[in-house]
C-alpha positions, -999 to 999 in steps of 0.1 A, spaced: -351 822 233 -332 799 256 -364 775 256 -384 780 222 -379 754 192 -356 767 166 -361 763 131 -329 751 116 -314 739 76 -286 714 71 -271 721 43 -247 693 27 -239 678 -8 -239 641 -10 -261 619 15 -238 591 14 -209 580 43 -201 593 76 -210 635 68 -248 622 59 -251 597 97 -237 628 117 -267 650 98 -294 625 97 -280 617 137 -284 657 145 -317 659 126 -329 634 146 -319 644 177 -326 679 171 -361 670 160 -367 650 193 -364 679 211 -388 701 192 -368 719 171 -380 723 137 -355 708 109 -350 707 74 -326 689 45 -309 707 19 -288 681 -7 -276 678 -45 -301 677 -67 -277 657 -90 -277 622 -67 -307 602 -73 -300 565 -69 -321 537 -50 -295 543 -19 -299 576 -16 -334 579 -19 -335 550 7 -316 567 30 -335 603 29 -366 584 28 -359 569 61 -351 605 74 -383 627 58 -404 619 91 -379 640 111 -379 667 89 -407 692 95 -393 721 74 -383 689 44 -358 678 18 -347 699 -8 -331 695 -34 -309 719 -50 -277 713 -77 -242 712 -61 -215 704 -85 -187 685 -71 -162 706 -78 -164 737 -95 -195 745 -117 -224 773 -124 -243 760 -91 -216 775 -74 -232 807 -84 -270 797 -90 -273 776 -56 -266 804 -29 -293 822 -39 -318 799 -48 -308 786 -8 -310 823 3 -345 819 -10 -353 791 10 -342 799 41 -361 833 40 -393 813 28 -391 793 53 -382 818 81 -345 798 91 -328 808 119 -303 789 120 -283 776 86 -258 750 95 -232 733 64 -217 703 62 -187 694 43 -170 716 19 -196 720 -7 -223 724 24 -204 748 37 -201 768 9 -233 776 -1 -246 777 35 -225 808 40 -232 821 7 -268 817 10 -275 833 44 -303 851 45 -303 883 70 -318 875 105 -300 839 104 -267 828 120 -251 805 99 -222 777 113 -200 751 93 -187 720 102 -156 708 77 -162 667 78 -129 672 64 -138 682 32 -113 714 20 -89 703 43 -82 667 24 -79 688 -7 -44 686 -20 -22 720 -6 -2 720 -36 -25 716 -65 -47 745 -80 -79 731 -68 -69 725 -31 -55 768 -33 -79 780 -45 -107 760 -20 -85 776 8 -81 808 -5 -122 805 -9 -126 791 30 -103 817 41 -130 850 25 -157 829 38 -146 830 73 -161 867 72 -195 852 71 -195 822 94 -208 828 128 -198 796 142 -173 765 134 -179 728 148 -151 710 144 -155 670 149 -123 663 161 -91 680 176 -69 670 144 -98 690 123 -95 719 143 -56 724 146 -53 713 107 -80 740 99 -60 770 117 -28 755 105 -43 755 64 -68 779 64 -65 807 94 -77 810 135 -115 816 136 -124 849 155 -161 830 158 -166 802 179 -148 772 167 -153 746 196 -151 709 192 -174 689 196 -173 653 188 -194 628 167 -215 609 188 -233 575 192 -265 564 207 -269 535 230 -283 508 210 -246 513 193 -227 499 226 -245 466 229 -215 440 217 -211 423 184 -197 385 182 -187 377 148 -202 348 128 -194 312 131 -180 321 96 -169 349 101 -141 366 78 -104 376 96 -112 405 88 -134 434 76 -133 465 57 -165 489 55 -162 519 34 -156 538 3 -137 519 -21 -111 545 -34 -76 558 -33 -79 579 4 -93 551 21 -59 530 16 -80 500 0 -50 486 -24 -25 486 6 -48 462 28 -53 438 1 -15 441 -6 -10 432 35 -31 404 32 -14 383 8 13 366 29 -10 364 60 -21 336 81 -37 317 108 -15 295 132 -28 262 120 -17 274 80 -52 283 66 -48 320 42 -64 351 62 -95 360 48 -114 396 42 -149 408 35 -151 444 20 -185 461 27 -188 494 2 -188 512 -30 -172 536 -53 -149 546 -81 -124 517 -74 -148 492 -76 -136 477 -109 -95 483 -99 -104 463 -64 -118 439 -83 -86 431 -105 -63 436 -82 -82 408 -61 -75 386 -89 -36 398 -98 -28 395 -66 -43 359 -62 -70 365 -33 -101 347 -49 -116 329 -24 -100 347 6 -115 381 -3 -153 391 -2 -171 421 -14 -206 427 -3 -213 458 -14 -229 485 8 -244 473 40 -251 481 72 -222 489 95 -233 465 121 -238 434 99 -205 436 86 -191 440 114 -205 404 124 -187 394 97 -150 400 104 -134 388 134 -114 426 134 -122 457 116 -89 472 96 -92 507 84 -63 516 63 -73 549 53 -45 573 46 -67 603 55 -97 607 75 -116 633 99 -134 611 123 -147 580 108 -176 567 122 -166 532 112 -140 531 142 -161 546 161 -191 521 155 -166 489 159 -151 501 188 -184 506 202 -198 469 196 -163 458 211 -145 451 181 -108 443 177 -96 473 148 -64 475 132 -63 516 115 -37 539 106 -24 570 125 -45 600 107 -68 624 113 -83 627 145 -85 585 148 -59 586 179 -86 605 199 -112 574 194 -84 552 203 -76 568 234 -51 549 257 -47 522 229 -34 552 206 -1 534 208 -15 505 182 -16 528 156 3 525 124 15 547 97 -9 551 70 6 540 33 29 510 47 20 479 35 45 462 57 33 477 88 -1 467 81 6 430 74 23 428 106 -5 443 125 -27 420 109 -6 389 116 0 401 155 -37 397 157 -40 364 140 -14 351 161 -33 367 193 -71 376 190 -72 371 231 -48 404 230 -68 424 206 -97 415 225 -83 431 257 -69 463 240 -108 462 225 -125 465 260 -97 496 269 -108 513 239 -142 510 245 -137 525 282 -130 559 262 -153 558 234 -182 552 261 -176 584 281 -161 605 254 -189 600 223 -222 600 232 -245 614 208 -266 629 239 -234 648 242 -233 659 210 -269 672 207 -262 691 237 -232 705 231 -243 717 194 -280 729 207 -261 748 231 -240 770 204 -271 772 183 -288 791 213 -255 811 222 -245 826 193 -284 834 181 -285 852 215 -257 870 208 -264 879 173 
């Protein structure tokens, strides 16, 4: 067993954002080493993106992509998808069924087929679920039964882990965690553009992700010689038209840039420092990434962010204060050469604490364990 490839199913909903590059980074890896993997996603989400992005990834995937209906929310897939996965994963002889994300999760341990040890991995997902809402109850009240049939948690950060036994209950499996990872090619350094933005933002564009409270920091901001800070904003999603208008209310034509979705690294050669205002987050890659290519960052105290930051966790501000965030924003404008320095600290730590050699380890590892011990 220790030494024989393992056939193995990631099971998520959406292949978009930093849940889909810790999959398609694992399948990878995974696949490298002579395991045999396959791709379980939403039906639902066919755009040129996505089908970009799993196109890129079908090589790896010996045991392929399918595609099966997973309603965002609440909906009859809930009921239908389980066993239409249970289905798959006996057809194709799975031992190990591993979900991603609430949704991923969900049906992963309701679909588990006998012979197969199944493990979840929240990405956040139910946690970020509001505690005091009906939807965000009944999710934990749902995570809590499914506990029963989860053989193994991987939780991506510290923060994840303490907020999942602290919302939902201890797991009597084994819960280690293990971080999100990043290859080598990741680490070589990025110099911004001649001309470059002040700043960049890369991600979704939508209420957790803080975007209205950066562009409300912005206005007011600026260089030492006078000239308005600028920003380019690489992403997508439902606040796409709002970001728009309040780009224009607020009177930042000119000084604000959207690109759409691209590439993490490209963007990052366009902003002289990465700010991610988020006002929740798990682990986001994005930090991760800059911090890697030696980029200045300016983000907010949430999630398990302070472990990427390391012995610069002390630059963190509080999440949802516009103030706070202009005045990080002008302390760098004022003094890149600092930001710079506490950029080389952070990177220190990131180097030796997330490698994704690590990570494939670390998660091939369990695999083997608990399917020994099953």
């Amino acid at each position: 067993m220790p030494n024989s490839p393992l056939r193995i199913l990631q099971v998520l909903r959406a292949p978009i954002g930093g849940l889909f590059r810790h999959v398609a980074d694992l399948s990878k890896a995974l696949a490298e080493r002579g395991h045999q993997v396959g791709l379980v996603v939403d039906g639902s989400l066919t755009d040129a993106r996505t089908d970009i992005l799993l196109a890129d990834l079908q090589p790896h995937l010996s045991l392929g992509i399918h595609k099966l209906p997973m309603a965002r929310v609440l909906g009859m897939s809930d009921v239908t998808t389980p066993i239409r996965l249970k289905r798959l994963a006996k057809s194709l002889n799975i031992e190990v069924l591993h979900g991603h994300g609430a949704k991923g999760g969900f049906n992963a341990r309701l679909g588990r087929p006998r012979n197969c040890v199944v493990f979840y991995t929240p990405h956040g997902g139910v946690l970020h679920f509001d505690q005091t809402k009906l939807p965000g109850k009944i999710f934990r009240q749902i995570e809590g039964l499914l506990l029963r049939r989860t053989d193994g948690i991987i939780f991506e950060s510290t923060f994840a882990q303490k907020e999942y036994v602290a919302q939902i209950a201890q797991p009597d499996c084994p819960a280690p965690v293990i971080h999100n990872g990043l290859a080598d090619p990741e680490f070589i350094p990025i110099k911004a553009q001649k001309d470059a933005k002040d700043f960049a933002y890369i991600g979704e564009l939508r209420g957790l992700k803080g975007v209205a409270y950066l562009l409300n920091a912005l206005v007011g901001t600026s260089a030492p010689d006078g000239r308005p800070a600028s920003l380019v904003m690489a992403g997508d999603g439902p606040m796409r038209t709002e970001i728009e208008e309040l780009v224009v209310s607020l009177g930042l034509t000119g000084r604000v840039e959207l690109v759409g979705v691209r590439p993490a690294r490209e963007v990052l050669a366009k902003g002289r420092c990465l700010v991610v205002p988020s006002l929740k987050e798990s682990l986001p890659y994005v930090v991760l990434e800059a911090s890697a290519a030696s980029r200045p960052v300016i983000a907010t105290q949430v999630g398990g962010i302070h472990e990427i930051f390391g012995p610069t966790a002390s630059a963190l501000i509080r999440p949802a204060d516009e103030n706070a965030l202009r005045k990080s924003m002008q302390a760098f404008l004022d003094d890149e050469a600092a930001a710079k320095k506490e950029a080389k600290a952070r990177l220190a730590h990131v180097r030796t604490t997330f490698s994704l050699l690590r990570m494939t380890d670390e998660i091939e590892t369990l695999y083997k364990r608990v399917l020994e011990n099953s």
